[in-house]
N, C-alpha and C positions, 0 to 999 in steps of 0.2 A: 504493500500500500504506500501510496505518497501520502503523507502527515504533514502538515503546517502546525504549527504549534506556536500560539499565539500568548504572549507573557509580559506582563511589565518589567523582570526583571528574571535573573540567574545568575546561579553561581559559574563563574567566582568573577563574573560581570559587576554587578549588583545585587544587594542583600538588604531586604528589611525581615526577612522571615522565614516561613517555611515552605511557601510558595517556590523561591527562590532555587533551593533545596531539589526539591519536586523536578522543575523546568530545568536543572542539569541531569539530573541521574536518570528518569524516566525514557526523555528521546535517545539518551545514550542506551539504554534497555532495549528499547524500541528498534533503534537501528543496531544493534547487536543480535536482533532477533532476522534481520532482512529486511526491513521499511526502512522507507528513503525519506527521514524525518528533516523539515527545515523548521528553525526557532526562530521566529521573528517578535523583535523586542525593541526597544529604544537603546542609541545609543546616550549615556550619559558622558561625556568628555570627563567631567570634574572625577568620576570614580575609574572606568577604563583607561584614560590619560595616563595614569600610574602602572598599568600592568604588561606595558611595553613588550604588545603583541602586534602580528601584521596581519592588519587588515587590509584587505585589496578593494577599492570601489567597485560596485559592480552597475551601477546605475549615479550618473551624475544629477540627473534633473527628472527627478517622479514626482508628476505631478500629482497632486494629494487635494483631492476638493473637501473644503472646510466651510459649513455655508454655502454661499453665493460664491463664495473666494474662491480662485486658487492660491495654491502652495505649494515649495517647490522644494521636495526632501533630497538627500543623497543616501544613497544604499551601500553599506559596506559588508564586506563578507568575509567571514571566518571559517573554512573548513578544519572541523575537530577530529574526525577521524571519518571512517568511511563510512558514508550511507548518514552523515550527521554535517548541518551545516547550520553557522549562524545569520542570521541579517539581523542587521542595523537598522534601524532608522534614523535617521541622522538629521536633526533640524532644531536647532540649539535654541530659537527662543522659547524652547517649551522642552528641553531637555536639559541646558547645560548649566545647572544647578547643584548645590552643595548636596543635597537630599532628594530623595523621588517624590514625595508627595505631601510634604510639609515643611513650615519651618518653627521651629520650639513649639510645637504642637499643634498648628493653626494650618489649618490647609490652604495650601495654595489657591490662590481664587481663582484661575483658570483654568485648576483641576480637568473641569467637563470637558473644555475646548481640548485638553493636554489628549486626553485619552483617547475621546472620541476620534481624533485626528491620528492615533495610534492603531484603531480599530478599520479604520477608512483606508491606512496607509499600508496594514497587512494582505487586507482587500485588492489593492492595488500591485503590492510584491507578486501576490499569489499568480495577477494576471499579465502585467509587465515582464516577471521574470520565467513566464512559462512553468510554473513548479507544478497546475495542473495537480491538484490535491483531491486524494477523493474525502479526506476529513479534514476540516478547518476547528481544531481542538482550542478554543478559549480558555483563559481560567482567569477566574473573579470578575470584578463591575470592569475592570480596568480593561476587558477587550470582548467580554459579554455580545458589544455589537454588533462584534462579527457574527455572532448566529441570527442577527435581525434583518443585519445587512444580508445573507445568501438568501432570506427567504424573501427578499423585497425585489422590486422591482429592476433595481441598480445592480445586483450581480446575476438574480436566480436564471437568468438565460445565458451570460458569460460562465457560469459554474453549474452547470444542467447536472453532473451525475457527482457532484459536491454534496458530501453532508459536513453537521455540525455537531460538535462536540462541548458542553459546557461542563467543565470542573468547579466546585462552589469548594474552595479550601478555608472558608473562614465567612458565613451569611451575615457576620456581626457587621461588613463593611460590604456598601452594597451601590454606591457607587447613585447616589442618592440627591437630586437638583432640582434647582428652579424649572416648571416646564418651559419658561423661552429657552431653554438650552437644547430644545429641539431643534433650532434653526442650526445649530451647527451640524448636526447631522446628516443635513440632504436629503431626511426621509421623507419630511413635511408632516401636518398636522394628520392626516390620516392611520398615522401610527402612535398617536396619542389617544389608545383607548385600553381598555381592561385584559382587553388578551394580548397588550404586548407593551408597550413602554409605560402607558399612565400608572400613577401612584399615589393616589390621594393629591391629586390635583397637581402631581410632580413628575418630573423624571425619574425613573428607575432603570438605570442600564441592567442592571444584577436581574432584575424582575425580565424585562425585553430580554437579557440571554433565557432563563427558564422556561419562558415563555414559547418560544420558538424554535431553539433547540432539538436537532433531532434526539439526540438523549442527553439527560443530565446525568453527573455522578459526583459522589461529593468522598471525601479522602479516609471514610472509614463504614466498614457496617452500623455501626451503631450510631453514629453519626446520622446517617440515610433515615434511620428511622426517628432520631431527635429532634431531627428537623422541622417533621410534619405536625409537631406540636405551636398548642401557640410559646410556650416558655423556651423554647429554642428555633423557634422560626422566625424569631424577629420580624415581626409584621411578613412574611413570604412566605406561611404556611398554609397556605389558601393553593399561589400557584404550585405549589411543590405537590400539595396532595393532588392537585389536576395532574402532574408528570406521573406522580407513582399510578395515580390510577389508569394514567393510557400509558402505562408501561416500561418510562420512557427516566425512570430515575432506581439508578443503584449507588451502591457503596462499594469502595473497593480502598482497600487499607493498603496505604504510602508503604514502600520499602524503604532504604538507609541505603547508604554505600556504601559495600560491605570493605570496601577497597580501602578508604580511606581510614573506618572504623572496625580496626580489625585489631586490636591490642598486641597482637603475635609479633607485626608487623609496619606498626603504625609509629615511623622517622617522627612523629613529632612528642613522643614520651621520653623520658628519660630512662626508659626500662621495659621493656616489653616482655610479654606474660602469657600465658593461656589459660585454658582452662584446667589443666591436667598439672600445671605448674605458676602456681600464684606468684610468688614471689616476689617476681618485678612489679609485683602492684603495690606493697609495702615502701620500694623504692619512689616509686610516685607519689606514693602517700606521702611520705619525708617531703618530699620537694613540693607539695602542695604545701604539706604545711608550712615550708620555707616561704616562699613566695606570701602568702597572706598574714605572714607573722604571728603564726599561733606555735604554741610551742611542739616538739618535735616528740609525739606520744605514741607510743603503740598500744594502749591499751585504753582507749577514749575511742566511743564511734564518733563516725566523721560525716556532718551531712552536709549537701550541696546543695544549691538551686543557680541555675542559669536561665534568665530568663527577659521578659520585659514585666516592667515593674505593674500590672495592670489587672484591675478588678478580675478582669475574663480569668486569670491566672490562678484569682485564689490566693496571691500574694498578701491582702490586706487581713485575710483569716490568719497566715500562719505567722504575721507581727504580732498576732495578738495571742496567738498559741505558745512564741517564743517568749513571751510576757511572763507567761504561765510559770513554764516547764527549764528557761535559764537559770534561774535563783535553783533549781532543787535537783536538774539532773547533769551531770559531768559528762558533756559533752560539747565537740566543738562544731560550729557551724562556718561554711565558706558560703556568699552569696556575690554573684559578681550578674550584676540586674543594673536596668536604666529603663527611666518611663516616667509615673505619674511622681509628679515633684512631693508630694505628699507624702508615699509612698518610699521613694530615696529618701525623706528625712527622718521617718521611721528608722528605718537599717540602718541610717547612720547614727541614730541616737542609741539604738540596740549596741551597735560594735564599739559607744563609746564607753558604755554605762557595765558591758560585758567586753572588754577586750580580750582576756584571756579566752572567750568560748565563743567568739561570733566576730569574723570579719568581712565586712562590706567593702568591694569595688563597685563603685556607682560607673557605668558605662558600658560599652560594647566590650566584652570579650574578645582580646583577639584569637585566631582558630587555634593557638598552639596552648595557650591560656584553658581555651574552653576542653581540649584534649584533656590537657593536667588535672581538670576540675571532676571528667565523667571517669578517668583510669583511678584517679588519688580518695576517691571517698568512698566508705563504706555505701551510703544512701542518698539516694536524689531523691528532692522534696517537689510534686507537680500537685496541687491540691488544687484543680482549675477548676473554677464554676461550670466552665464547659470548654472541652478539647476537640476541636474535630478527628485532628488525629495526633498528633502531637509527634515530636523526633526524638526530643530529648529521653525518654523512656526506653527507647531504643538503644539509643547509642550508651545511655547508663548500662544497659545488659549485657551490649557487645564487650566493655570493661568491666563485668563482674560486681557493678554498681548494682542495689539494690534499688529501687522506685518504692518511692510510696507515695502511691497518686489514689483520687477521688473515681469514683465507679460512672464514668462518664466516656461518649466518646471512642477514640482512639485510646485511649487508656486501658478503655474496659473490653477492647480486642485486641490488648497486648498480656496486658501485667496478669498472672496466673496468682489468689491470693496464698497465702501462707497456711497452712494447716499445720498443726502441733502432729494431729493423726496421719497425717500422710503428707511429704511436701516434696514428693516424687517429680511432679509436676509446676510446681511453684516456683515464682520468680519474683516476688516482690509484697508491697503489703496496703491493702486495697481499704477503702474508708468510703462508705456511700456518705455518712450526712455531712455537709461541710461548714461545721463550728467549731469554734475555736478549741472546746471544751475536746467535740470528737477528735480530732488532728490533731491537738496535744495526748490523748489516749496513744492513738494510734502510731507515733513517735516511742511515747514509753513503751510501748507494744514492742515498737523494734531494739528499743534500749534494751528490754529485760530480754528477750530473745538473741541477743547477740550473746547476753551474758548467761543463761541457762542455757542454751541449746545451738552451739557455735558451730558444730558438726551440718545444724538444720541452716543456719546461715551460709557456709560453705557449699552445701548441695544447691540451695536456691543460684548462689553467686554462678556455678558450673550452668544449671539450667539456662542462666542465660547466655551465657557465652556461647552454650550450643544451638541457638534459637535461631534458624534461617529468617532473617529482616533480609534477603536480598530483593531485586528489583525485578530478577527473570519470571517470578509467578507472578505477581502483581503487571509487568509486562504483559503476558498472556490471557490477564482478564479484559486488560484494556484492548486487547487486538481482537477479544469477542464481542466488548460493546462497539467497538468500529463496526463491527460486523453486522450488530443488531438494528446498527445507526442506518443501516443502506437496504436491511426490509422493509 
């Protein structure tokens, strides 16, 4: 199959998240499987500029209609490996910025124009550079319109045996305007109604991909079916449950790189381990605790959180958990998060008030940083109010990290919970209600269990390091919903 795979961002292009993630490893999956995958994304100058690669133009002047206007992109091209290739979009006054899509937390106000004209411009690659796709795979509000766009007027005869593909990696951000922001689109007012862009009297790109889309899928099973509520559909459980009902919405749980997170293996530890020989994970552990200035214990669990600082996370429950359970249990905590300013002055008054047991880096982790952080600690703390599917829980297992995440989500189609009576199976330790009261439990839960039953700690740690997160099955389900996409 030819795949376009339509993305705001990827690794190691661009990163705000898990999207990012997703839009490297998948089309890499994809065309390792035999599909001639193209990623079409923006180019950012201010983040790519630094990663002194060669890019080759491959279109000078692509016209890109925005409005009434035109506009006039450049296309650059990166071939990664075979059957995988990048575009650019390239048009700086609406790309070459410090951040993709805010600044100090306030969104860009021509967001709409930003994207839409991203969504228009993939449209236009697909047909300029001959790539002839039989799926045009979106993901989130930020290229959503490309499944409006093939069904409209403006492509659906230039892309006649074209389907669409929407990915919903996170429905909390949904790509959500003023309705004059129609006029940038070229659809015109005729697509401002209930079965495709309108939204309470607004635009909704996120709603117009679901809408339209030959099938939806969103980054987890449980996930798929959280959705369709109103407490997790964030105003879109309306169209969603119209998808599920004509068929046209599944879940399909994200893989990891297994390449990159592979502890045996992985240049960026200061020791590497497996499962059959721990060892070198104590050596990491040292040098975590080096690095964040806690003292250098072998006999203290050691918990982690990597994260964004942000209600969705569950973060503001376990400030108030670590409220609790710092004063009485001897244990050290690393948190290395950025987000809600609130939220960072919490942790920073925590790591002041407990320095010996809790240290805060307020900011992005960098990749070698966030290595240290999932190989060096006994348990990674994910207490999210809701996870679509989340990575971090993964890549804790691939190092032998324990998870102790909230029964939600992608969480709740990873972490196997902890049984005293049998933990043959288990990999971590699982909390449905998410107060402060519970997640401080369930923390001691793991304290008194490292210290009773360290054998049952060790088997859990194994279980996960043997857990296939690769990206070849998860590949193969997505090459059946293409499949499902074109009945």
């Amino acid at each position: 199959m030819n795949i376009v795979w339509a993305s705001s961002e990827a690794v190691p292009f661009a990163k705000t998240g898990g999207l990012a993630d997703v839009s490297s490893s998948l089309p890499s999956a994809l065309a390792d499987a035999g599909h001639a995958v193209s990623v079409i994304m923006p180019f950012y100058p201010q983040k790519m500029g630094k990663l002194n690669l060669e890019y080759s133009k491959v279109y000078e002047n692509l016209k890109v209609p925005l409005g009434d206007q035109e506009e006039w992109a450049s296309v650059r091209e990166l071939k990664l490996k075979k059957n995988l290739t990048f575009y650019f979009v390239e048009f700086n006054r609406f790309y070459d910025r410090p951040t993709l899509y805010d600044w100090n937390g306030t969104e860009f106000a021509d967001n709409p124009q930003r994207f839409i004209f991203l969504s228009r411009a993939v449209m236009e690659i697909a047909l300029h550079l001959e790539l002839k796709p039989d799926i045009i795979h979106a993901n989130d509000w930020h290229t959503a319109l490309c499944c409006v766009y093939l069904r409209s007027h403006l492509y659906r005869d230039a892309l006649p045996d074209c389907r669409s593909v929407l990915t919903i990696h996170n429905i909390g951000y949904q790509g959500n305007f003023d309705k004059s922001n129609i006029y940038w689109t070229g659809l015109g007012w005729d697509y401002f109604n209930y079965q495709c862009l309108e939204y309470y009297d607004r635009i909704n790109l996120l709603k117009g991909g679901i809408m339209t889309a030959d099938m939806v899928s969103t980054v987890s099973p449980t996930y798929a079916k959280e959705i369709l509520s109103q407490e997790y559909g964030f105003g879109l459980h309306e169209p969603l449950r119209q998808a599920a009902y004509e068929g046209r919405l599944v879940g399909i749980l994200n893989g990891i790189d297994v390449e990159s997170w592979n502890a045996a293996i992985d240049p960026l530890l200061p020791a590497n381990f497996t499962a059959d020989d721990l060892s070198g994970k104590a050596i990491c552990r040292k040098e975590l605790q080096a690095q964040f200035k806690l003292a250098e214990r072998k006999d203290v669990p050691l918990f982690a959180v990597i994260s964004r600082l942000a209600t969705q996370k569950g973060l503001d429950v376990l400030a108030d958990a670590l409220e609790q359970i710092l004063p009485e249990l001897d244990i050290q905590v690393v948190v290395a998060a950025s987000g809600d300013p609130y939220l960072e002055y919490r942790y920073r008054s925590l790591a002041e008030r407990y320095p010996e047991k809790i240290s805060a880096f307020i900011g992005y982790a960098p990749e070698k940083t966030a290595h240290l952080i999932e190989a060096g600690a006994d348990f990674f703390l994910m207490p999210s109010r809701y996870e679509p599917c989340g990575l971090n829980q993964m890549y804790s297992m691939t190092c032998g990290t324990l998870p102790i995440v909230r029964h939600t989500g992608g969480l709740a189609d990873t972490v196997i919970n902890y049984s005293e009576k049998d933990c043959s199976k288990s990999t971590g330790f699982v909390l449905w209600d998410l107060y402060p009261d519970s997640l401080a439990n369930t923390i001691r839960w793991a304290v008194e269990t490292a210290k009773k039953h360290p054998e049952d700690i060790l088997r859990m740690k194994q279980n996960g390091m043997r857990t296939d997160f690769s990206w070849e099955h998860t590949a193969e389900l997505y090459r059946k919903m293409y499949e499902d996409a074109h009945k």
